[in-house]
C-alpha positions in Angstrom: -11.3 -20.0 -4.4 -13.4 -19.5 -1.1 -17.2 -19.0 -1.4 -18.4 -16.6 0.8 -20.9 -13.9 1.6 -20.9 -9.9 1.6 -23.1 -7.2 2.6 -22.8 -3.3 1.5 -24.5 -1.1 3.9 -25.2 3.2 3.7 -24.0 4.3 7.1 -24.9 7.4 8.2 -22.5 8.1 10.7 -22.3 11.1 13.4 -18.5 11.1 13.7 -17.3 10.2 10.3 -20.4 11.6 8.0 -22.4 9.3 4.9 -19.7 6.5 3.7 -20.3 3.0 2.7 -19.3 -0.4 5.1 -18.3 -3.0 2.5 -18.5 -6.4 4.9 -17.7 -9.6 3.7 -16.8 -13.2 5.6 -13.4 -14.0 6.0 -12.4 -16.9 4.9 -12.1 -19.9 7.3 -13.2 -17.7 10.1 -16.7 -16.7 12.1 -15.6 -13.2 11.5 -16.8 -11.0 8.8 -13.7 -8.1 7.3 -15.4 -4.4 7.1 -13.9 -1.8 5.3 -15.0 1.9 5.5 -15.6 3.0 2.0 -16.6 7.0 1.8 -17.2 7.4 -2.1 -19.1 4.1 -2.3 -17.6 1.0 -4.1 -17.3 1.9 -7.8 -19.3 0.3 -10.6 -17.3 0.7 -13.6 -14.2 -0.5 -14.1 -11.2 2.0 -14.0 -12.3 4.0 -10.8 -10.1 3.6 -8.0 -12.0 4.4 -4.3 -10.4 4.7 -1.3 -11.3 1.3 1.6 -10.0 1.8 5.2 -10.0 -2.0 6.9 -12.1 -1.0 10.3 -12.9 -4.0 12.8 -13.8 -7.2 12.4 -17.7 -8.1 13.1 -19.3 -10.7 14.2 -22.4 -11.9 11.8 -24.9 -10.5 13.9 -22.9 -7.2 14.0 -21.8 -7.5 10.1 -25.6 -7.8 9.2 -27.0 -5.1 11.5 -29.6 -2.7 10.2 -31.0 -0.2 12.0 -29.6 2.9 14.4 -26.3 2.5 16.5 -26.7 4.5 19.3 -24.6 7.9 20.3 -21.8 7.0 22.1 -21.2 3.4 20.6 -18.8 2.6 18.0 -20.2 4.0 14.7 -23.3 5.5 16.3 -25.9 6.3 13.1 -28.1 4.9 10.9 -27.4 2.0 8.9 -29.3 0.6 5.6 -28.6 -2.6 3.2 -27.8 -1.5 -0.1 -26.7 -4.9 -1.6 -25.4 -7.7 -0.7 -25.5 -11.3 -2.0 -22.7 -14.4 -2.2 -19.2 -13.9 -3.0 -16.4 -15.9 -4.5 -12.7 -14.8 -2.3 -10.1 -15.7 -5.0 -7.2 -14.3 -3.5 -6.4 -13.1 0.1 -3.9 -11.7 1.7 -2.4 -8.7 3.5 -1.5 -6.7 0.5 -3.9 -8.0 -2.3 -7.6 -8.8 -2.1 -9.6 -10.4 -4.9 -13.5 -11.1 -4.8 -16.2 -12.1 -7.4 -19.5 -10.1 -5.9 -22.9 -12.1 -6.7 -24.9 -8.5 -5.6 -28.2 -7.5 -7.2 -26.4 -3.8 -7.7 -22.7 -4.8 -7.6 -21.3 -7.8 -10.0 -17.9 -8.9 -10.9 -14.6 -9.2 -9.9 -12.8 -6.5 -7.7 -9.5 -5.9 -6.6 -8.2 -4.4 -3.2 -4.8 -3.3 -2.8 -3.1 -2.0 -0.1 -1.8 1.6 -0.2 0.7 0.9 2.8 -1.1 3.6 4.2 -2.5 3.9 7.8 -5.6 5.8 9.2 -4.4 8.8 10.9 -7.0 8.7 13.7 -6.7 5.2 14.5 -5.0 3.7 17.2 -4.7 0.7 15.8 -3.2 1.7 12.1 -6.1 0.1 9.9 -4.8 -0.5 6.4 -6.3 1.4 3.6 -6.6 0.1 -0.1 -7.6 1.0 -3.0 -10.8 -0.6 -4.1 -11.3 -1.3 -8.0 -13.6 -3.0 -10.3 -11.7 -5.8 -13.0 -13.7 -6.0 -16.5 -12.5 -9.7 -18.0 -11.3 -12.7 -15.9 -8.4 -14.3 -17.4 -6.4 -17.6 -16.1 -6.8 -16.4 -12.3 -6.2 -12.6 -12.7 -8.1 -10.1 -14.0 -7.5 -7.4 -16.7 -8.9 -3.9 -17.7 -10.0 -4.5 -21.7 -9.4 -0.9 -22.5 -5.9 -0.2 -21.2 -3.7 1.4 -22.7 0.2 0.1 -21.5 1.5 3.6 -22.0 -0.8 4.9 -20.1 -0.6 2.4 -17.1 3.4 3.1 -16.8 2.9 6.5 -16.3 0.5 6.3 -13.8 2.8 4.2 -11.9 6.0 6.7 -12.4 3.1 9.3 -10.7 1.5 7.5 -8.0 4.4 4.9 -7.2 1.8 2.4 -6.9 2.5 -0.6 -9.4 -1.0 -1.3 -11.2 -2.6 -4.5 -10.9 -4.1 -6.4 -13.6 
């Protein structure tokens, strides 16, 4: 377990329209990871959202509040709307784990890549899907109101195995 730090922000962007930037400091790095996240990160477990990695700020640029201006990367307006310490229990390419300490978002979420790539990056970013966990269990966390059926069959759909 790393501890960290994470900050949500409302960005009102020109190009790509209202989404949410879900920041958080890498670990063993000056660099914060920022993921574009248009539906907002979810607050109940279950609901699976959309996160496309974007680039990697610095603190100063991770923490920013205020107006980007036309012509700059991510020109718009940009608000705080939570933010607080984090625990990073597990990071790697394909499977992201963190325990937000927000005043609006709590608990353990998972990020999981789709092996999907942005279709108007140059640079591929990775998308995943962002979910919230309900109990933490021996290092992993599980949904308490799954039902196995009905997790198998989701996988048979989507192709994507589930995570608990």
């Amino acid at each position: 377990m790393t501890k960290s730090r994470f900050v949500i922000m409302k960005h009102e962007a020109k190009r790509a329209g209202l989404h949410y930037d879900l920041r958080f400091k890498k670990p063993n790095s000056n660099m914060w990871d920022s993921f574009a996240v248009p539906k907002g990160v979810p607050e109940k477990p279950g609901q699976k959202v959309l996160a496309v990695r974007t680039t990697l700020h610095t603190e100063k640029e991770a923490l920013f509040t205020g107006t980007i201006k036309p012509g700059e990367y991510g020109a718009g307006k940009l608000t705080k709307f939570d933010g607080g310490s984090c625990d990073i229990l597990k990071y790697t390419p394909a499977h992201i784990v963190l325990d937000f300490k927000g005043s609006k978002i709590k608990g353990i979420y998972h990020m999981v890549s789709t092996k999907i790539s942005s279709r108007s990056s140059k640079d591929k970013e990775k998308a995943y899907f962002l979910f919230k966990g309900k109990v933490k269990t021996e290092g992993f966390t599980y949904f308490d109101d799954d039902d196995p059926e009905e997790e198998r069959d989701e996988e048979e759909e989507t192709g994507f195995p589930q995570i608990y």
